[in-house]
C-alpha positions as CSV (number, residue, x, y, z in Angstrom):
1,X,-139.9,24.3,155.1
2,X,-142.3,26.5,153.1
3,X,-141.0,28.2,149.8
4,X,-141.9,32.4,150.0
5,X,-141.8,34.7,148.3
6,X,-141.3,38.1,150.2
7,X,-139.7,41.1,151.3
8,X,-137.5,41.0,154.3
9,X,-135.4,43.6,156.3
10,X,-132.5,41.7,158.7
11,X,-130.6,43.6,161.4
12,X,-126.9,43.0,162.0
13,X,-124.6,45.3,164.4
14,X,-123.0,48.3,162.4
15,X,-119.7,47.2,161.2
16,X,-121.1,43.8,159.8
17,X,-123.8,44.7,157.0
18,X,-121.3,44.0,154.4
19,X,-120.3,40.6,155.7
20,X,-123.8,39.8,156.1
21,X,-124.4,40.9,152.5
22,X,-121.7,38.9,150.9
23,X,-123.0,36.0,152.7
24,X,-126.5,36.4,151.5
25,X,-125.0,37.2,147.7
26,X,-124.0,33.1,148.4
27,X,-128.1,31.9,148.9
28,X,-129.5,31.2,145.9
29,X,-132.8,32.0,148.3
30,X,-131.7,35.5,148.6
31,X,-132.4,38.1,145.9
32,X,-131.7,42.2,144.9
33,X,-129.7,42.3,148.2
34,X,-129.0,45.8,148.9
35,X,-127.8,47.5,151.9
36,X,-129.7,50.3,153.6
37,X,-128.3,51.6,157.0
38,X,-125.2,50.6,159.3
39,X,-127.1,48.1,160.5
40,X,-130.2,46.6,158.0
41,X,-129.8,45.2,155.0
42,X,-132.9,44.3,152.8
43,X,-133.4,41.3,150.5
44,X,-136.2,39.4,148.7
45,X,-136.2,35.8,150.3
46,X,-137.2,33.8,147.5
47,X,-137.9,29.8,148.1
48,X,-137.3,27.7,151.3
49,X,-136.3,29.6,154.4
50,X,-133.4,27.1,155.7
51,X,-130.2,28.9,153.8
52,X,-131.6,32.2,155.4
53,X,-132.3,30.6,158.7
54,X,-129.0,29.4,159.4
55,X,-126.9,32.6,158.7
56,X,-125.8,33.6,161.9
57,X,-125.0,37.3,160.7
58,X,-128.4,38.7,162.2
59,X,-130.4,39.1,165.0
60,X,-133.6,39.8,163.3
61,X,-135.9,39.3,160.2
62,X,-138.6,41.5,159.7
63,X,-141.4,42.8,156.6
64,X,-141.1,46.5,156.2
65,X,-144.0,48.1,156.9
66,X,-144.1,51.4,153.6
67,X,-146.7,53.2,155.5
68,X,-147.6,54.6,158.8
69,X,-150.6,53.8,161.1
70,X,-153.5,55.2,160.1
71,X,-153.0,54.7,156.9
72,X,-155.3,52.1,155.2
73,X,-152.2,50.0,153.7
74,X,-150.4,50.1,156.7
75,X,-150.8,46.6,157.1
76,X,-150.7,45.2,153.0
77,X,-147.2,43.7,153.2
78,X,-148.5,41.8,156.2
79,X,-151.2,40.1,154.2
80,X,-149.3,39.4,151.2
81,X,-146.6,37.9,153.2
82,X,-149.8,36.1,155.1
83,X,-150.4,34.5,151.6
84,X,-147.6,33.6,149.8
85,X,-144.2,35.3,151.8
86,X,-143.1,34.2,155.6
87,X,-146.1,34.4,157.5
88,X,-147.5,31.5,156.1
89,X,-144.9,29.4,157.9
90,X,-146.6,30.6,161.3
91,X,-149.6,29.1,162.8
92,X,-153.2,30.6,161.4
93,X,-154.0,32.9,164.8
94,X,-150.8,34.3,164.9
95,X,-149.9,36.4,168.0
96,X,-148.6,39.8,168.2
97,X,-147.5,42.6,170.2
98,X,-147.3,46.2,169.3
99,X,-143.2,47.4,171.0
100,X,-143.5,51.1,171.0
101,X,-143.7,52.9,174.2
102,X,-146.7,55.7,173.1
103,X,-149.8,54.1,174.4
104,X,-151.8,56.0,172.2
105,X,-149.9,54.8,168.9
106,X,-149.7,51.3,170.7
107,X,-153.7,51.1,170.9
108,X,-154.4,52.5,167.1
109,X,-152.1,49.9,165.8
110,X,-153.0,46.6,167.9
111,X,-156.7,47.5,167.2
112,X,-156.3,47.7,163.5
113,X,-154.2,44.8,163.3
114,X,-157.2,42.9,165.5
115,X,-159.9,44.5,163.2
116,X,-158.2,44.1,159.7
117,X,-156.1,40.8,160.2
118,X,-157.7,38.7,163.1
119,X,-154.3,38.2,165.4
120,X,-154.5,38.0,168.7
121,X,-152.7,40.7,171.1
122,X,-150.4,38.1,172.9
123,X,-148.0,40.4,174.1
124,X,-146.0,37.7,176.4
125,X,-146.1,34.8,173.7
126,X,-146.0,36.5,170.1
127,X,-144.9,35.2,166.8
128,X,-144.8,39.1,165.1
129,X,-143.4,41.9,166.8
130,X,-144.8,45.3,165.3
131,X,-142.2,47.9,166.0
132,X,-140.9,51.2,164.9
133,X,-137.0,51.6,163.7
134,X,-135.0,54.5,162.6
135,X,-135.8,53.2,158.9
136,X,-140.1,53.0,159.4
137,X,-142.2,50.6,161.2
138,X,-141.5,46.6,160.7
139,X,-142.7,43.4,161.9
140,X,-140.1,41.2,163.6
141,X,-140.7,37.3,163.3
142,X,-140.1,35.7,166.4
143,X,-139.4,32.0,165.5
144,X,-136.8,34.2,163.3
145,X,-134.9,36.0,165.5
146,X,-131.2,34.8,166.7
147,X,-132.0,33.2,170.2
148,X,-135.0,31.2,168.6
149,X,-133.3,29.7,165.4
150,X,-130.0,28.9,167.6
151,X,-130.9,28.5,171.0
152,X,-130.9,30.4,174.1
153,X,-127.2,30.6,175.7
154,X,-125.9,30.5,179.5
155,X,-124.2,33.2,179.7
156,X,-122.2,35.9,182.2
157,X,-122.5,39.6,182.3
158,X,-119.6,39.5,180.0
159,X,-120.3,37.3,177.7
160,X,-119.4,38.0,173.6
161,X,-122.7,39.3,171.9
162,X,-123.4,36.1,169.5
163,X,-123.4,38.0,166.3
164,X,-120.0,39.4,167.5
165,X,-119.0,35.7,167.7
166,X,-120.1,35.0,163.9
167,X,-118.3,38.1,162.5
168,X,-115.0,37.0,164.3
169,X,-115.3,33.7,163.1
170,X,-115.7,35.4,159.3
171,X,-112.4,37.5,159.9
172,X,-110.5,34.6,160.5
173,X,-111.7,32.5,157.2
174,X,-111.4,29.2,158.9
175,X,-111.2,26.4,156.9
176,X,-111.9,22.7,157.0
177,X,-110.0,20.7,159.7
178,X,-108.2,23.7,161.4
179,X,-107.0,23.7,164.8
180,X,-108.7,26.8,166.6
181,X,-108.6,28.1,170.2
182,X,-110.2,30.6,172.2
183,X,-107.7,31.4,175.1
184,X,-110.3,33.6,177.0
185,X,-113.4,31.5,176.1
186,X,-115.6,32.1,178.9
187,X,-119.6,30.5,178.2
188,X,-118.7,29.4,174.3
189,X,-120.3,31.7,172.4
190,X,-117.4,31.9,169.5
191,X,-116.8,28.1,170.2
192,X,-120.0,27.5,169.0
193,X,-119.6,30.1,166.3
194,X,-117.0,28.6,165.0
195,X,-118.6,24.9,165.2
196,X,-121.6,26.7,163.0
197,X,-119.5,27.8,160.2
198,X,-117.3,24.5,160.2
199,X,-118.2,21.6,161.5
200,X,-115.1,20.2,161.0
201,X,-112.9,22.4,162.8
202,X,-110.9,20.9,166.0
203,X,-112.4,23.3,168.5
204,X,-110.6,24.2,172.1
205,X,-111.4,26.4,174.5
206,X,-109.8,28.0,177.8
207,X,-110.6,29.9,180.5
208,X,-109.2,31.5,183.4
209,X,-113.1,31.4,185.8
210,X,-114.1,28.0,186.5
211,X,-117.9,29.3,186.2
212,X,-117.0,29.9,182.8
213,X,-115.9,26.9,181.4
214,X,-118.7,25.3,183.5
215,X,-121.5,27.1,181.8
216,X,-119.4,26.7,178.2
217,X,-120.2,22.8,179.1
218,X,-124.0,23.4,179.0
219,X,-123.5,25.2,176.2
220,X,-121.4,23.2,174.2
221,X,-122.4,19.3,175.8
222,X,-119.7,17.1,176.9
223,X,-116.6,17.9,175.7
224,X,-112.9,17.5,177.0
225,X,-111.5,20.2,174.7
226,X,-112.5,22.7,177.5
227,X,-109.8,23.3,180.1
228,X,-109.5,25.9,183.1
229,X,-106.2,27.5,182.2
230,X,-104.7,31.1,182.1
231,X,-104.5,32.5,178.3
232,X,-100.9,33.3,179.1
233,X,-99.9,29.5,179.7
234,X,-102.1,27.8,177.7
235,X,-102.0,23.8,177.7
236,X,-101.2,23.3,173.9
237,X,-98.0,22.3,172.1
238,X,-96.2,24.6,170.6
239,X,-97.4,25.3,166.8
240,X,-100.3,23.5,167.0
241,X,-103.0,26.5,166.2
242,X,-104.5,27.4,163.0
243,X,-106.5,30.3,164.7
244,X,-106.4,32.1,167.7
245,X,-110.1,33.6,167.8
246,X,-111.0,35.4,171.3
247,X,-112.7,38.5,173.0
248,X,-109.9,40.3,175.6
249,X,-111.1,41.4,178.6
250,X,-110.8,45.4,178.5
251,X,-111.3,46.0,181.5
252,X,-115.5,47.2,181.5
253,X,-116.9,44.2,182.9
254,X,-113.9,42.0,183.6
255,X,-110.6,43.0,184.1
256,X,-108.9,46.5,184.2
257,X,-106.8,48.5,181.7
258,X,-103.9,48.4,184.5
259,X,-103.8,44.8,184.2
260,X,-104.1,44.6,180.5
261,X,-100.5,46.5,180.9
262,X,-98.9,42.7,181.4
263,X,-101.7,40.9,180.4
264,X,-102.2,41.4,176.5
265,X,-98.1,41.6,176.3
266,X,-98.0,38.1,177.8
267,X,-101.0,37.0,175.7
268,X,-99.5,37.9,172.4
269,X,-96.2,35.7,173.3
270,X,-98.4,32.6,173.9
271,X,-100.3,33.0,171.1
272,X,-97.0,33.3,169.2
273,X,-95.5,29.8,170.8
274,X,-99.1,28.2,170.1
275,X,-100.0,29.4,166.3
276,X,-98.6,27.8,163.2
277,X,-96.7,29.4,160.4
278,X,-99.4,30.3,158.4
279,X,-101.8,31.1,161.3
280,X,-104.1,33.5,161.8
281,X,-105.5,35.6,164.8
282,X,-108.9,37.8,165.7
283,X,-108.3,39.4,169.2
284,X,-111.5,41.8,170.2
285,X,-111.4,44.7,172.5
286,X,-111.8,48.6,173.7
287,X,-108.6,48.5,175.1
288,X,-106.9,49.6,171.8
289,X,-103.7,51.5,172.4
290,X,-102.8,49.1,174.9
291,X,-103.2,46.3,172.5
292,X,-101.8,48.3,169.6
293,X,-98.9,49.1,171.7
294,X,-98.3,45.5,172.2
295,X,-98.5,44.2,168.9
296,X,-96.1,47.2,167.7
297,X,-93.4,45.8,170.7
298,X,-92.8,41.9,169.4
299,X,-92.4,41.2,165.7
300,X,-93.6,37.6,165.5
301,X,-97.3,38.8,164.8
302,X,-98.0,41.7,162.2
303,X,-101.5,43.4,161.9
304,X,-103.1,43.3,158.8
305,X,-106.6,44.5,159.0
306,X,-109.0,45.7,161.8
307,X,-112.5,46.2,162.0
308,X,-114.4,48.7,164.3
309,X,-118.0,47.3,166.0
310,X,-120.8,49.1,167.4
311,X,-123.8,47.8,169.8
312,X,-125.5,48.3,172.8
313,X,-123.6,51.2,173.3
314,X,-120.2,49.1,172.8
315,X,-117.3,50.2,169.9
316,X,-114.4,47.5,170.5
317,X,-112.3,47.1,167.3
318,X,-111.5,43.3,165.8
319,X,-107.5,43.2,165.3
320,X,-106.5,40.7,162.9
321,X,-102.9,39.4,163.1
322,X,-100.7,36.7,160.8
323,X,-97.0,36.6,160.5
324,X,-94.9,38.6,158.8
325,X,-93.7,36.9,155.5
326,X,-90.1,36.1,155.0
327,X,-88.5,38.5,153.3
């Protein structure tokens, strides 16, 4: 892959910047990492583009656009990174589209960038998407973005957001060779997370919707660690759990807050009879007092740290759980 030199803006969710600026403090590729909004942090990629590439923590890289259209250096960061920055990984006629909804703005902007740089206005097959954010006007690489550098998932309408997945896998600082299970694992998405961040990790995954853990089989390939069980008798020995990583249903698109009532209490005692002494657990959801309530009612789990998420008009909160220590 071509060595850059350039000057790139990545999106997370808010709630995840500072994850995904530790983890860029850790490429020797990344450089004068600062962030600057809930959900962007900016960098200056320096060499090959792999380490950056494969860090699951966002969903876009873009250049920052300084100016505004009409203005005659609107599009300079585009043709230095044309020379010597990302865009001279792409192909030479690179194809664009301009996503803002003012057609007027729409037309300025795709007819300078024609005029001044010689793309070609592909809006159903671009490479850069020029677009305007809360923090000024960027250019989003496609062969960049999540879906392209990972692969497009199967999923269901309830399905864990895929950056979600890579945070919770983060919280739960798996290491080499541990046991982890996601009890309500529906199409893989953390299962795969998890494979991403450590490949050696004994992966198993459960799920009460036969759909589910049929799709989870596209996604992951053939695999017998994927069984159709209920979360609250799962089919593992006792103890045998490093991490318990999953996403409860809270009731929005799957489930319901009344059933939560029994559910998340039952839940917690399995995980309890499945995890190890020194295990750790990530449970996700919206339905917080129900699950705080829960884990306040048994004393085999003990919360140590939580972490509240917002996208897509979403705000669940990441609970993470270990035992208590002996006293």
């Amino acid at each position: 892959m071509y060595g850059v030199s350039d000057r790139i803006v990545l999106r997370t969710l808010d709630g995840a910047a500072d994850l995904l600026v530790e983890e860029l403090r850790a490429l020797p590729s990344a450089n004068s990492i600062r962030q600057t909004s809930a959900v962007t942090v900016e960098c200056t990629a320096s060499g090959p583009l792999g380490g950056l590439a494969a860090c699951g923590l966002y969903s876009t890289l873009a250049i920052p656009l300084t100016k505004h259209p009409g203005d005659g250096a609107f599009l300079a960061p585009l043709e230095r990174s044309r020379a010597s920055g990302v865009l001279r990984t792409l192909t030479p006629r690179i194809g664009f589209r301009v996503g803002v909804d003012d057609p007027e703005v729409r037309r300025q902007v795709i007819g300078a960038v024609e005029r001044e740089l010689g793309w070609v206005n592909r809006p159903g097959d671009w490479e850069i998407n020029l677009t305007r954010t809360a923090q000024g006007w960027v250019a989003e690489v496609g062969s960049l973005s999540w879906t392209r550098r990972f692969g497009r998932l199967e999923r269901l309408p309830w399905s864990t957001n895929p950056v979600v997945a890579e945070v919770l896998v983060r919280l739960a600082k798996i290491r080499a060779g541990h046991r982890v299970v996601d009890p309500f694992c529906g199409t893989g998405t953390i299962l795969l997370a998890v494979r991403r961040r450590e490949p050696t990790a004994r992966v198993s995954g459960t799920d009460h919707d036969p759909r589910a853990i049929e799709l989870a089989a596209g996604n992951w390939g053939p695999d017998p660690r994927l069984a159709h069980a209920k979360a609250e008798s799962l089919p593992l020995l006792s103890g045998s759990v490093d991490r318990v990583i999953t996403n409860l249903p809270f009731g929005k698109q799957v489930g319901s807050h009344q059933l939560n009532r029994t559910l998340y209490p039952a839940v917690l005692s399995e995980i309890d009879r499945v995890l190890a002494a020194d295990g750790r657990v990530v449970l996700l959801t919206e339905d917080k007092r129900l699950l705080r309530k829960a884990i306040d009612q048994q004393r085999a789990l003990k919360l140590v740290r939580q972490r509240l998420l917002k996208y897509n008009g979403a705000t669940p909160t990441a609970y993470i759980l270990t035992r208590p220590r002996p006293r």
